[in-house]
MARKOL-683669 format. One record per residue: x, y, z of N, C-alpha, C, CB in turn. Coordinates in steps of 0.1 Angstrom, whole numbers, plus 5000, padded with zeros to 4 digits. Glycine has a CB too. Example, Ala and Ser with C-alpha at 12.3 -4.5 7.8 and 13.67 -1.06 7.14 Angstrom:
<sites>
513249435078512349555078513249675078511349555090;512849785071513749895071512950005079514149945057;
</sites>
This chain:
<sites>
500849885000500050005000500950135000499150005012;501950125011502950225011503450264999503950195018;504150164991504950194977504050244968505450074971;502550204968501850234959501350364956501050164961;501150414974501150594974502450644965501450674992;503650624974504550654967504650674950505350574970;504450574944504150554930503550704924503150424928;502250664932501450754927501550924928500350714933;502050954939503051124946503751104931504651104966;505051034931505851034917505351104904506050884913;504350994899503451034890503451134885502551024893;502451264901501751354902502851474900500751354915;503251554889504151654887504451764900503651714876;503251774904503751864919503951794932502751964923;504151644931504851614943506351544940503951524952;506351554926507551434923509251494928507451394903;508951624927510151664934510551614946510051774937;509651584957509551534970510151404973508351534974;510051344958510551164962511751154956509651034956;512651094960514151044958513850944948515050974972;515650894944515550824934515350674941516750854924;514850654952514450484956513150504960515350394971;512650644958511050624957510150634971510850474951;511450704978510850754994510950924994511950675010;509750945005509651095007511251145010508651135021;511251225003512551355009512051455023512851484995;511551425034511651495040511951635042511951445043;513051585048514151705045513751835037515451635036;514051775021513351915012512351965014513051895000;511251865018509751945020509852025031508451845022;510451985044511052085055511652215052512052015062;512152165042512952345041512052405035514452395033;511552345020510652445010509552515026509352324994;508952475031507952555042508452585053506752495047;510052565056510452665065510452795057511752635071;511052815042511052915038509752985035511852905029;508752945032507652995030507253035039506952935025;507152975053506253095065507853195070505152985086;509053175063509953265066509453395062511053245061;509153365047508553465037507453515045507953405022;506653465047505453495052505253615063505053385057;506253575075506453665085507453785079506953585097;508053765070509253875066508153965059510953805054;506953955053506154045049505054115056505754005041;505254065067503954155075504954265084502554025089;504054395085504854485086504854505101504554595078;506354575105506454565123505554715126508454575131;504754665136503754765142504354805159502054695142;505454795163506154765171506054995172507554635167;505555025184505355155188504655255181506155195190;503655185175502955265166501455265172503055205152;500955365168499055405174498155305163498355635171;497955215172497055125159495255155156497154935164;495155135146494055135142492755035151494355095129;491155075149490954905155490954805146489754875163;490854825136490854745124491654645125491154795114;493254735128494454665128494454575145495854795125;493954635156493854585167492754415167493154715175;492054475158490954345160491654215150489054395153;492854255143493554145135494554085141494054185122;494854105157496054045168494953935171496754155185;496053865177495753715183496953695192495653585170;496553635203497753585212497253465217498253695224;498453335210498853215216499453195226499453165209;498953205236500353145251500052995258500153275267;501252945252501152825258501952775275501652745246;502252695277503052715289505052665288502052615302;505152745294506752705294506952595303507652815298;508152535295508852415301509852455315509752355287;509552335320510752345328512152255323510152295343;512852315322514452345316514952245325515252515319;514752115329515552015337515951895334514951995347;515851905323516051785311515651805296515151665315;515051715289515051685274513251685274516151515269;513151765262511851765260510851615254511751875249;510051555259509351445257508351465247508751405269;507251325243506351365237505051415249506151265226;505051465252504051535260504151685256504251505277;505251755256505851865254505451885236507351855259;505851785225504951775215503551775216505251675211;503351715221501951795221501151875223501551795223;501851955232501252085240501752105226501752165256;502952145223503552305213502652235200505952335208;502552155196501752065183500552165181500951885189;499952175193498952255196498552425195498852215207;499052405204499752585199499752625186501352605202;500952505185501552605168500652555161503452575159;499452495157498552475145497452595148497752305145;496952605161496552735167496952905158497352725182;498652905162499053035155499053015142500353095159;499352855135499652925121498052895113501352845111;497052875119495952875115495753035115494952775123;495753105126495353265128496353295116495653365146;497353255113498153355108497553385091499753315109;497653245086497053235079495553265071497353175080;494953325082493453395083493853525081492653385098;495053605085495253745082495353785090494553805075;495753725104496053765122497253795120495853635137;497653865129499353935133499253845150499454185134;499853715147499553645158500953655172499153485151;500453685179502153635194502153535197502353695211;503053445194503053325198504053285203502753255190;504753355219505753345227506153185232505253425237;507653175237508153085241509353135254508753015229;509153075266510053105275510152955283509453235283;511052985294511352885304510952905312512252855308;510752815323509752815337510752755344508252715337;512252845345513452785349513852855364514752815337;513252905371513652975385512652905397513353155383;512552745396512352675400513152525405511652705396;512152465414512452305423513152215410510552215431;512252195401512752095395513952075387511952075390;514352245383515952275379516752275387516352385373;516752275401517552275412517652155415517252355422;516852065414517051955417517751815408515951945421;517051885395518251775385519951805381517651755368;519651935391521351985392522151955400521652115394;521251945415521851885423521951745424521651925431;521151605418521251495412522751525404519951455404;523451565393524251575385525351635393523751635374;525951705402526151765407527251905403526351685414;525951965394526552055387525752185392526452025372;526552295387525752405393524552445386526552535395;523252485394521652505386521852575374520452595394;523252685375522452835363523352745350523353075366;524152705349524852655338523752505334526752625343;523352435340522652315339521552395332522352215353;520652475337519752495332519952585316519052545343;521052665319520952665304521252585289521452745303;522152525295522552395288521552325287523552315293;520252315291519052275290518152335281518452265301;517852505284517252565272517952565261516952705275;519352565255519652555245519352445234520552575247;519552315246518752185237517452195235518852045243;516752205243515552265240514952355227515352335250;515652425232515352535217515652475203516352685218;516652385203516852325193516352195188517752335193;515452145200514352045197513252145191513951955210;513152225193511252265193511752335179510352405209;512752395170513352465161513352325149515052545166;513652205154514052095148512252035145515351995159;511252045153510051965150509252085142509251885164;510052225140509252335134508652385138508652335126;508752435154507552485159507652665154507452445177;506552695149506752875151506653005160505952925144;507352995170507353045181508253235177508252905193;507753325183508253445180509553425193507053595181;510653385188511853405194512253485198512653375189;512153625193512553785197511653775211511853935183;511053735214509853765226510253645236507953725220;511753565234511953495245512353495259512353435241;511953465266512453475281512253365290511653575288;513053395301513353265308512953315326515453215305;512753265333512353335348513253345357511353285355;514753245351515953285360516553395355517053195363;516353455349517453575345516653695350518053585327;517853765355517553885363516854015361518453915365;517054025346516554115336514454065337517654065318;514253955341512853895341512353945356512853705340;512953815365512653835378512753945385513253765384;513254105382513054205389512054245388513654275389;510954195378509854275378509154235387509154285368;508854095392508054005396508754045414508253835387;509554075415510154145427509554215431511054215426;509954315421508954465420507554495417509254545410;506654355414505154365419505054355432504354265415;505554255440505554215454506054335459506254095457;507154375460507154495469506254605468508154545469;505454605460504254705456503054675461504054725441;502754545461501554465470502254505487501454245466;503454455489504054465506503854645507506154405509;504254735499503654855506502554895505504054955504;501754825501500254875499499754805508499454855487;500554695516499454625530498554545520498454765542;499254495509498354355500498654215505498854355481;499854235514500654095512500954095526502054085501;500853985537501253915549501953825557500753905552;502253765566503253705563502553615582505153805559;502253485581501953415595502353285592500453435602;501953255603502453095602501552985597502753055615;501152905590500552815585501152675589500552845573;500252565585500352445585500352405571499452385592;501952365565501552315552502452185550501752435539;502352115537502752005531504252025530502151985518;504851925537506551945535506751835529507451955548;507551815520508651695515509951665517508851685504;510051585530511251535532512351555525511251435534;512451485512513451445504513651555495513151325498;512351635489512751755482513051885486511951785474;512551895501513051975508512352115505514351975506;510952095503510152255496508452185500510552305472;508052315502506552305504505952275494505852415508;504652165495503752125481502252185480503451955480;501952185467500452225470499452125475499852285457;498152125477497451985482497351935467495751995490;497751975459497751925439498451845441498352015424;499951845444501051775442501351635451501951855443;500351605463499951525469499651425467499451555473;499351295463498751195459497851135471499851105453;496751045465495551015474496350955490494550885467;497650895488498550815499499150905503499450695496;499051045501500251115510501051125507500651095519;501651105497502551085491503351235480501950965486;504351245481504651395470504651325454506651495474;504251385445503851355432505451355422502651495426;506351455432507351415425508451295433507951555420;509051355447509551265450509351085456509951325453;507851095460507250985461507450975477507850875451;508351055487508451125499507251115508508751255497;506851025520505651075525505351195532505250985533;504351265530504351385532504651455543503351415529;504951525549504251575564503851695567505051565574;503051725580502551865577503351965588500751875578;503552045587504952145592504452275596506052175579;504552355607504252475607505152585599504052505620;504952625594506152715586505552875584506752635567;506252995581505953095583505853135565507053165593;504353185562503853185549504053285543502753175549;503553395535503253475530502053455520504153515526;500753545526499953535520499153635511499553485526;498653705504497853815497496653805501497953825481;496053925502495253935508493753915498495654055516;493353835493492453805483491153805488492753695477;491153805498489453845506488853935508489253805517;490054075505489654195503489554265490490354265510;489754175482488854195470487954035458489954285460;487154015474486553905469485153965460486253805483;484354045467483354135453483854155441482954305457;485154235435485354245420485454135417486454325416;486454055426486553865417485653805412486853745425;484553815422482953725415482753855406481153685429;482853955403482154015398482653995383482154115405;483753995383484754015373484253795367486854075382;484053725373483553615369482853615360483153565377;481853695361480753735351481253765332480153875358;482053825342482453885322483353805314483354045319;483953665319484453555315483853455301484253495327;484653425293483853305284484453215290483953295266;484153125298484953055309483552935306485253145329;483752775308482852675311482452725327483552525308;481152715327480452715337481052655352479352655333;481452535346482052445360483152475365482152295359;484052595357485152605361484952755370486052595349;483852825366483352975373483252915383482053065369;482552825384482152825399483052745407480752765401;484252685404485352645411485952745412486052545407;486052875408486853015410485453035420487153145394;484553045420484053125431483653035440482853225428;483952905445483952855456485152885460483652735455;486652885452488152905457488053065466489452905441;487253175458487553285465486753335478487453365456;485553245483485053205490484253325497485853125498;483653335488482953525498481553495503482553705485;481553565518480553505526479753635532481153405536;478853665532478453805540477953755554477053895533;478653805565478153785578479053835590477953635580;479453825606479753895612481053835618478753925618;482253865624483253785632483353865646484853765625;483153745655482453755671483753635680480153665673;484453755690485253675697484453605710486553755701;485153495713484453445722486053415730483153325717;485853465744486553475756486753325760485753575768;488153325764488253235768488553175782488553225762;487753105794487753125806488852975813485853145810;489852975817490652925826490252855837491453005829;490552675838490152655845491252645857489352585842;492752615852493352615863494552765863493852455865;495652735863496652845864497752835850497452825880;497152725843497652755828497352845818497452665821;498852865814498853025807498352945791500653135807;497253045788497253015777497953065768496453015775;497753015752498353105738497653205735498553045725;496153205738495653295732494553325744495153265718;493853455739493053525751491653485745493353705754;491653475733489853455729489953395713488753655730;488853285709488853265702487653325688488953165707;488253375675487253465669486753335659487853615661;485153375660484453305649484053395639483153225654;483753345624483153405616481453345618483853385603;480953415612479353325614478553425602478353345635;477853345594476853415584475553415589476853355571;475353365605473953375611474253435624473153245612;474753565627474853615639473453615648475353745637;472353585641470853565650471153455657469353535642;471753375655472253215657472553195671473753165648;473553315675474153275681473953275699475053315676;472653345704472653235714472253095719472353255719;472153115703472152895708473152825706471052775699;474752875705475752835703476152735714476452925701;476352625711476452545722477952465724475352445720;478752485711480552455715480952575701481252215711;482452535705482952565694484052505686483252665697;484152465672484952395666486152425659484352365660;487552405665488752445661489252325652489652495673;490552415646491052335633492052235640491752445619;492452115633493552015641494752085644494151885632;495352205638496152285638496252385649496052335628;495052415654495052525661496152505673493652565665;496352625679497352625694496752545700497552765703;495552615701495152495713495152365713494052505717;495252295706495452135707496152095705494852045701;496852095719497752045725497751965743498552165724;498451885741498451835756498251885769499451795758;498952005764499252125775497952215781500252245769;497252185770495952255772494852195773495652325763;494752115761493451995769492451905779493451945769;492151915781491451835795492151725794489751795795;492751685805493551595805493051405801494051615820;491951395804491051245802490551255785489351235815;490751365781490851385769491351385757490851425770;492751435757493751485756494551395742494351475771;494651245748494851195743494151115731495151175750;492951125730492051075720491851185711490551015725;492051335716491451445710492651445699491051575720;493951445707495651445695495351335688497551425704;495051245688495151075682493951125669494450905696;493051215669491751265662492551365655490451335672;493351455661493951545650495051505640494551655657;495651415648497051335637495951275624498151145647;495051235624494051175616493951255606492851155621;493851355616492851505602494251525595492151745612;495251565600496251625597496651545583497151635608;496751395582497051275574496251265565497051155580;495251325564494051295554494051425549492451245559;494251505554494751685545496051655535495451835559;496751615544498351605533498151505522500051545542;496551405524496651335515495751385504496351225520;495351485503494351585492493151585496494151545477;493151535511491351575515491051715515490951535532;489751735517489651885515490051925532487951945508;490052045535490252085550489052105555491052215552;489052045565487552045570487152165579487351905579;488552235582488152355591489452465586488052305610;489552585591490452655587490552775598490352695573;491452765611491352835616489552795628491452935604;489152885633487752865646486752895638487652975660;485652805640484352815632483352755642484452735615;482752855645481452855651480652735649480752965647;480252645663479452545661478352595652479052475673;
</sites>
């Protein structure tokens, strides 16, 4: 069947260039004839690079952004497929008469370049570039059309000061804070995980490490003080439905009141804290409040504090919670929440 196409390509005057004299595709040639043609292609559309555009000309951009690789080895076919994607994406628009961006960078100022460096025991900044360079010449080699002038990488300094320089602009505006949390540690990789990177066993997704959970000092943004524009801004989304509403369950906005409740000593132990604050979205509720429900985390659950006949079943109840969080359960509490 194979030879038979062949034959037939031969035949046909406009493909017979393409076949060699044993009657197989030339590759190769057909590769270059359409490297040169979308060379041509882009060498004729004109640079609009600081100019006041039209909307005409505005409504004929398109921007492809796919995601960058992490720079810690050799590109796979997984990585084919993402850019596969992409690039049929841009050179479909382009070919429509779009002035398309279809950027390429590294996702190199991270765990997983540090870590196949230190496996190798070479230093991160040289490993990792010796990584984007093969890279670039795999993705140049399967033809992908990526605007190279537009490349960047997130370890180089010329990048990362901006991303600096947002944060310190959130830290003086009192956007950004800094306490202590309970999060996912990995022994062996030595860095905090998201509850993503977790597996159902507790387990870390990359090093296979059982998890543990760690108090460590966070930094967090303050996203609850602009939880109204977020839902609001939901709205004007072409977003699938099921994914809106996993953004507005993540940003979690609740209208109701936060009521400390005192806390009364029964013997001459000092406590950590002087009162515990609830949120509550039924402040009518609350003189029928009959306990209150803290997170496995909290200060207070601890030995030191507990009712002593207690004590021990109540910690044996929190190691539980704690093991079924680091294992991608959801959190069943966060912080004091009102029976």
């Amino acid at each position: 069947m194979l030879s038979t196409c062949r034959a037939l390509l031969a035949q046909h005057a406009k493909f017979a260039e393409w076949i060699d004299s044993t009657g197989k595709l030339n590759s190769k040639a057909l590769e270059t004839k359409w490297k040169e043609r979308w060379a041509e292609l882009k060498a004729s559309q004109p640079d609009l690079g600081g100019q006041e555009l039209s909307a005409a000309e505005i409504e004929k951009m398109f921007y492809v952004l796919v995601m960058f690789p992490y720079p810690s080895g050799m590109l796979h076919m997984g990585h084919v497929r993402v850019y596969t994607i992409s690039d049929t994406l841009s050179r479909f628009h382009q070919m429509t008469g779009k002035r398309v961006l279809h950027p390429m960078g590294w996702d190199a100022f991270g765990l997983p370049a540090e870590n196949a460096a230190i496996e190798r025991n070479v230093a991160p900044g040289d490993w990792t570039k010796r990584n984007i360079a093969a890279m670039k010449e795999q993705l140049e080699t399967i033809l992908t059309d990526f605007n190279w002038d537009r490349e960047l990488a997130t370890c180089d300094p010329e990048y990362y000061k901006w991303t600096q320089h947002i944060f310190l602009q959130l830290f003086n505006h009192n956007m950004v804070y800094r306490k202590e949390a309970v999060v996912n540690w990995d022994p062996i990789d030595q860095t905090v995980l998201a509850n993503e990177q977790v597996d159902k066993n507790g387990r870390s997704w990359r090093s296979g490490a059982v998890v543990e959970q760690r108090k460590l000092k966070q930094w967090f943004a303050k996203i609850t003080d602009y939880a109204e524009d977020l839902l609001k801004d939901l709205d004007g989304l072409d977003w699938p439905d099921h994914v809106k509403s996993m953004q507005s369950n993540w940003i979690g906005r609740s209208e109701g009141a936060e009521f400390s409740f005192s806390l009364a000593k029964e013997d001459s132990t000092a406590l950590p804290i002087e009162s515990i604050s609830v949120f509550t979205s039924r402040p009518d509720t609350l003189f029928g409040v009959s306990y209150l429900a803290i997170a496995a985390d909290h200060p207070l659950v601890s030995a030191e504090y507990l009712p002593k006949g207690l004590s021990e079943e109540v910690l044996r109840r929190a190691k539980e919670i704690s093991a079924s969080q680091a294992g991608g359960g959801d959190r069943a509490a966060q912080g004091s929440k009102a029976g």
